[in-house]
N, C-alpha and C positions, 0 to 999 in steps of 0.2 A: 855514670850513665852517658852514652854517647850519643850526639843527639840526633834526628833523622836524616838532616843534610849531611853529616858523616859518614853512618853505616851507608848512606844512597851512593855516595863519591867512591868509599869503600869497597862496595860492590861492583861498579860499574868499571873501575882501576883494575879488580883481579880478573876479569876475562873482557877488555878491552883493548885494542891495537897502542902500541905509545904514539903513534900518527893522530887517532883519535883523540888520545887524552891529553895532546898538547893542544890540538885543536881548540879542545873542550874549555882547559883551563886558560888558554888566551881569550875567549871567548867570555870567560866568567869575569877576567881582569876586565875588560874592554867594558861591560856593562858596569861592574865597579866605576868609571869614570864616565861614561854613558849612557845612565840608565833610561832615557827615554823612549817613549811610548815606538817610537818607529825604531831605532836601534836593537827596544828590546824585540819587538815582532820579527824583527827580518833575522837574528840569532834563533830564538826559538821555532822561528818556523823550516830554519837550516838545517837543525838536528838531527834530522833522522836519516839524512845523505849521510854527516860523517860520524855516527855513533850506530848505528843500525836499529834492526829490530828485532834479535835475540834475546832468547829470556832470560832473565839473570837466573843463575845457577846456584840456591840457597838450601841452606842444609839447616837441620834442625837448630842450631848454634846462632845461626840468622834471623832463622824466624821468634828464638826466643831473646833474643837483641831488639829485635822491634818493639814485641809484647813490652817491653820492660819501657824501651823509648818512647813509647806511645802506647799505652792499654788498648786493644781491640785493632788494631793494624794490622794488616793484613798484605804483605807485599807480594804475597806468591803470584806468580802469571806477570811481572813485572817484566817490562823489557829495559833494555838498555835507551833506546830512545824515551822510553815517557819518562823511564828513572832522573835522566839527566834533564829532559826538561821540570821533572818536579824541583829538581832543585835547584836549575834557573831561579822560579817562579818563589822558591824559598829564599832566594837571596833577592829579591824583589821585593819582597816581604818587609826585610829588615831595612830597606833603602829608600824605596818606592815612595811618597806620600799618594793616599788613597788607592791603595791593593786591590780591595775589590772593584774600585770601577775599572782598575788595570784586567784584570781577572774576567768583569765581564766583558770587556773592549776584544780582549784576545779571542772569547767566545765565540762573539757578535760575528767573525770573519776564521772563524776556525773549519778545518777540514774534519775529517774523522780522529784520524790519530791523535792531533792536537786535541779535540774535545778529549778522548778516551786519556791522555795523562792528566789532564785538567782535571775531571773528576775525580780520578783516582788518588790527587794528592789532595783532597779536602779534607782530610782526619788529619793534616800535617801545617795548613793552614792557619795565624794567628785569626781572630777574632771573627769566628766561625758565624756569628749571626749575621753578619755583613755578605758573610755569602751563601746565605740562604735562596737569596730570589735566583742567583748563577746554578745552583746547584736542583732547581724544581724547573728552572726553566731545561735543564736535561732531561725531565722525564715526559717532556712534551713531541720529544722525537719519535721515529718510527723504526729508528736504526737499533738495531737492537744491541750490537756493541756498544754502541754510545749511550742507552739507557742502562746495560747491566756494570757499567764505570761508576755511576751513582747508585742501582740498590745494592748488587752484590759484594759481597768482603767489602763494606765500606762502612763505618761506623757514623759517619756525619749522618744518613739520614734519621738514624733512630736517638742519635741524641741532639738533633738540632732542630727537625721539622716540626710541624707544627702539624697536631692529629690529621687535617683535611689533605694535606699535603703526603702525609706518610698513609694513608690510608688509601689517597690516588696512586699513592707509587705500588702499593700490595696489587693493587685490581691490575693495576697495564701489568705488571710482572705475568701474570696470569694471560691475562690478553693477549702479550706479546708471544704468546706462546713459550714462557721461558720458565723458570722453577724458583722455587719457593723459598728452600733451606735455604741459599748462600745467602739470605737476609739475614746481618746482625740482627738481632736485637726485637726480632719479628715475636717470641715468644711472651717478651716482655711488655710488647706495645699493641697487644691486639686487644681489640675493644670492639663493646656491644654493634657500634655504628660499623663497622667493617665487618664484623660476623652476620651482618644485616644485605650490605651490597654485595658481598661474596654469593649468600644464598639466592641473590634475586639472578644474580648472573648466573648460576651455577641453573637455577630453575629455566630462566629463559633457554639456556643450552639444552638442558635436556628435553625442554618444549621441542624444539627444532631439532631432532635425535640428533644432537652433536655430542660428541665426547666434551669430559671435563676432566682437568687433570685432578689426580686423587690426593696430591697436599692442596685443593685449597681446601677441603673437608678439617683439616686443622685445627685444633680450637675452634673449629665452630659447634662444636660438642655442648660446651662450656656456658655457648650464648644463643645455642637452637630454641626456635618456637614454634610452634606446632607444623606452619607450614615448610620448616627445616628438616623439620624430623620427619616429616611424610617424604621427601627426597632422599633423606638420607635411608630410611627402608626400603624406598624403590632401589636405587641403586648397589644397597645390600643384596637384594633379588636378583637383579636385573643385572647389573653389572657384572664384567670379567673379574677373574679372582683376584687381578690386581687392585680393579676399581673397588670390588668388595670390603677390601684392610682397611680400606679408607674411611668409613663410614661403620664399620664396627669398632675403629678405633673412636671414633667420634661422639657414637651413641653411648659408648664405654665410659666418656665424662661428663656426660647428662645427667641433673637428678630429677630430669622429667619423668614420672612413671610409662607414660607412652613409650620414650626409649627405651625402657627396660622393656617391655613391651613388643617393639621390632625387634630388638636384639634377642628375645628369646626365641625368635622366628630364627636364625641362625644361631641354634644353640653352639654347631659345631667353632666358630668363628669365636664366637663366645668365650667359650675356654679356651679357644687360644692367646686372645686376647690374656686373661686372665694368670694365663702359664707365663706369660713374656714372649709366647714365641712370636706375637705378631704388634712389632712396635712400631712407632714411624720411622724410625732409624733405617728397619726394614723395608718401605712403603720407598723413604727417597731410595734408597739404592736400588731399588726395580726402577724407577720412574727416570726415562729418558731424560739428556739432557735438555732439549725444549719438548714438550709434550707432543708437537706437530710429528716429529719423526716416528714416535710411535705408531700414527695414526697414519703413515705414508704409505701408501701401499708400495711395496719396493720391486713387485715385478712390473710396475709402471715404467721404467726406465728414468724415473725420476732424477735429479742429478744432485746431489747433495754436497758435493765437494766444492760449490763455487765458483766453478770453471767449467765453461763447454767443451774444452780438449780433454778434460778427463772423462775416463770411460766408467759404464756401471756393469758393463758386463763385466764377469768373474772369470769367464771361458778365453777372451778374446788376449792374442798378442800384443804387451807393452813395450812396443821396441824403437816406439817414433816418438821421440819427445818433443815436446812443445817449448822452441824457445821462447814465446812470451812469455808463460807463465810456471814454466818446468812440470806442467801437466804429461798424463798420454795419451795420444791421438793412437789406434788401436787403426788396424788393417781396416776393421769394417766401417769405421766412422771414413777410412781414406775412400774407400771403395764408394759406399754413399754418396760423399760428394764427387765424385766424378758422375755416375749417375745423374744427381740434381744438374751436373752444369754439361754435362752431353744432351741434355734434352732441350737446351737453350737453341733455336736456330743459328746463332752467330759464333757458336762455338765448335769447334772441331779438333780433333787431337786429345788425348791422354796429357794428365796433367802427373808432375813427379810427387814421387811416392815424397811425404812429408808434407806437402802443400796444403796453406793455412793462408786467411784472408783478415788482412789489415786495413780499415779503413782509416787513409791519412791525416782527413779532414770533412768533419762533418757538424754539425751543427744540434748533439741532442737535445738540447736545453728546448730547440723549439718543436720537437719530434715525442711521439705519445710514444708509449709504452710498448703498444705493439709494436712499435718499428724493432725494437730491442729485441722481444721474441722471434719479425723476422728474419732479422741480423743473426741470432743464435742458429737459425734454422739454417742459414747460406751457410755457416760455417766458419763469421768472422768472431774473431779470438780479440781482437783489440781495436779500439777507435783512439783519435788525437781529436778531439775538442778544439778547435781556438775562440778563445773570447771574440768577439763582432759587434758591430753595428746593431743595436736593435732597430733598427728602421725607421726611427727619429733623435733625436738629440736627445741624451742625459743633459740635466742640466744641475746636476749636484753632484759627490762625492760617494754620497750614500747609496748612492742606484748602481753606481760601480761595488760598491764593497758587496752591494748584492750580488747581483750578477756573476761577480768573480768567486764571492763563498758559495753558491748555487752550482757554478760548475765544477768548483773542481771539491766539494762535498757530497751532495745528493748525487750531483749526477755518476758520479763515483759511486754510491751506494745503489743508485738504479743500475747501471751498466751489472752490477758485480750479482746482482740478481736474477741474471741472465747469464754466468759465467766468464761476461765480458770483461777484460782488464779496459778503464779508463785512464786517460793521459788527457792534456789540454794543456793549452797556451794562455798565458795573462800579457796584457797591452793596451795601452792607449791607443783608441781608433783615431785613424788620421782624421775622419771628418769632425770629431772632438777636438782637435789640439789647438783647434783655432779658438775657443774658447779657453783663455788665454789662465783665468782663475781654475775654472775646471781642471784644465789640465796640470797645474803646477798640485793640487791637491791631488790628483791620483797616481801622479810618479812620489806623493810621500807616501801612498798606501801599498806601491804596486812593489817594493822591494821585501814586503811580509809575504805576500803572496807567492812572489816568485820564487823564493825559497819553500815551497811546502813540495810536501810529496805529492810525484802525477804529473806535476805541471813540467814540461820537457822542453819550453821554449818562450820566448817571447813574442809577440803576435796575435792577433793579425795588425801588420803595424805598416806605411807603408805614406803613398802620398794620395791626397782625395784632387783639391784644387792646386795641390804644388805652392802654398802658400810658405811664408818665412818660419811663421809660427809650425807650419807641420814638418819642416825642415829640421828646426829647434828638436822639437821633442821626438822625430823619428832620430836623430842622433842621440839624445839622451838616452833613448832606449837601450838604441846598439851598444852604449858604453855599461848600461846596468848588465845588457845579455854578456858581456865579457866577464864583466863583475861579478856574475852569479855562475862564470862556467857553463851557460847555457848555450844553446843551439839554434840560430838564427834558418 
């Protein structure tokens, strides 16, 4: 049997660059003989510049390698960057002393991608109880990449958590607007107390005529009580014929007689049920991949692709592409913003066909939400972040590791909400370096950071009072910025 750091090397070897996979393997040596906490963050937070993030390319042959290497593993949707960093984190494993606090440290200061391999390598992890509290503090996010890294294709949660913990994870799955099936083990672990919260939510929903998606009706069949089952008949009624399967499947494994009861109210449903033609099997494959799309209304112009240069008209010309994000900016979106910005008094003249707005430097971290909406509405495609000054003194290490995993995480996931690509800068503020402790502890944290994806520079870095001390550490900077191939 091969074991999972292999077949991961293995795979990552057959359609990787040899630029990369010397890279790779120099890299693997170097933490061999250096594995500590800052060596190993500024390598794993590197990865994904020179490994990329293509998916690896697995054929039934791999996937039943895995099965065999690990029962319930799951690698499909794997890229090359999280690949390689799981296997970092596996040769950490066998080196490291105390993994998991390594494991939650790297967390603690993690952007998106790094969360997203991290979770995903927990079914390959030694002494999996140890990373229980790492892997529940992921379902506390709002990100919903980074929450379906822990429930979906993942086996760790159904065979490590603990019922209150995996029965939180079922409800946000639902919440997050995300689906049901790609839960191992979901079959095996549902319980009275969870067929209890699902129906109160499902109830409260339909109190507020809002949709509910139709796998969470799921075995709740199983553990329905009277006021479950008065839902599940409404929704039998009342419900579109997709929302209907749901709850005829449901009432189907009740041996309440009241179910039999609703369900003979849709006799037709009934027999179908009964024939096989209407299984869950059939239920997820109607059922969007996040239930919210379903329920979008799509001649909203609503923008579903993640990006404000992609267009959603079907009719309009794809002929302008968007170097930031290799989106298409479409004649009528160019035409619009010229519009918006001819009605500006200060503006005058046609602007060339292609023309896109890039803010250099701005400051979102201290800016609400609308700002970003009216950023999408000007037409701007991308912001650069630079970390700053919050307006008094840090006087610890930790207020920096915030700050810095707040920018160049959330506010990456807020921006991208908006279709906006996020970039930002990490550095020590000049009016900090004079604080002489301070500063020596965040040029050891700032070389993890500076290697992550987004961050395009070092900065905002510079001189406050022109003292020795900010002399000191604005040159140290500039020698990390060479260091890292960064851009001053």
């Amino acid at each position: 049997m091969t074991p999972p750091a292999d077949l991961l090397v293995a795979w990552i070897v057959r359609q990787t660059s040899l630029e990369a996979i010397a890279w790779f393997n120099a890299k693997r040596a170097d933490l061999a003989i250096d594995s500590s906490p800052r060596a190993f963050a500024s390598i794993f937070g590197s990865v994904v510049r020179r490994m990329g993030k293509g998916a690896l390319a697995l054929d039934a042959s791999d996937l039943a390698a895995a099965e065999k290497a690990r029962p319930r593993w799951r690698p499909n949707g794997l890229t090359g960057d999280q690949a390689a960093r799981i296997v970092l984190l596996l040769d950490a494993a066998r080196t490291a002393e105390r993994f998991a606090e390594r494991v939650k440290g790297l967390a603690a200061s993690a952007d998106l991608g790094v969360l997203v391999a991290i979770y995903k390598g927990l079914p390959l992890y030694p002494d999996p109880d140890t990373l229980v509290p790492v892997a529940t503090e992921g379902l506390r996010t709002v990100m919903r990449t980074v929450f379906e890294a822990v429930a979906h294709q993942n086996p760790f949660p159904a065979e490590s958590f603990p019922q209150s913990a995996w029965n939180h994870m079922v409800l946000k799955t639902v919440f997050l607007d995300s689906v049901l099936h790609p839960i191992i083990g979901l079959d095996d672990r549902w319980n009275d107390e969870l067929a209890g919260i699902l129906v109160n939510y499902a109830h409260g929903r339909r109190a507020a005529y809002r949709p509910v998606a139709p796998e969470l009706w799921r075995e709740v069949g199983a553990f329905a009580y009277a006021a479950a089952i008065a839902d599940l008949a409404r929704v039998l009624v009342e419900g579109d014929p997709l929302e209907q399967k749901a709850p005829a499947l449901a009432l189907t494994a009740s041996t309440d007689p009241t179910a039999t009861e609703a369900l003979a109210r849709r006799r037709d449903l009934a027999d179908a049920v009964a024939a096989g033609e209407i299984t869950w099997n059939d239920v997820r494959s109607q059922t969007p991949q996040t239930w919210k799309e379903r329920n979008m209304d799509e001649s909203s112009g609503a923008n579903s692709s993640g990006f404000a240069c992609r267009s959603t008209s079907s009719s309009a010309a794809r002929d302008i592409a968007c170097p930031c994000c290799g989106g298409a900016l479409t004649a009528e979106q160019i035409a619009s913003l010229k519009v918006q910005l001819a009605a500006e008094p200060e503006f005058s003249g046609d602007l060339p066909t292609g023309t896109m707005f890039i803010d250099p430097h701005c400051h979102m971290i201290a800016r609400t939400t609308d700002d970003y909406a009216a950023m999408e509405a000007a037409g701007i495609v991308a912001v650069i972040e630079p970390a700053f000054w919050l307006g008094q003194p840090r006087t610890n290490v930790g207020r920096y590791t915030d700050c810095l995993s707040h920018i160049i995480g959330f506010e990456g996931f807020r921006a991208g909400q908006f279709g906006i690509r996020h970039y930002c800068t990490v550095g020590l503020s000049s009016k900090e370096a004079n604080n002489e402790a301070l500063a020596e502890a965040v040029m050891d944290i700032l070389p993890s950071f500076a290697g992550k994806e987004g961050v395009v520079a070092i900065g905002e870095i510079g001189y406050d009072d022109q003292s020795p001390l900010e002399d000191k550490y604005l040159r140290a900077q500039i020698e990390l910025a060479k260091t890292l191939i960064c851009r001053l």
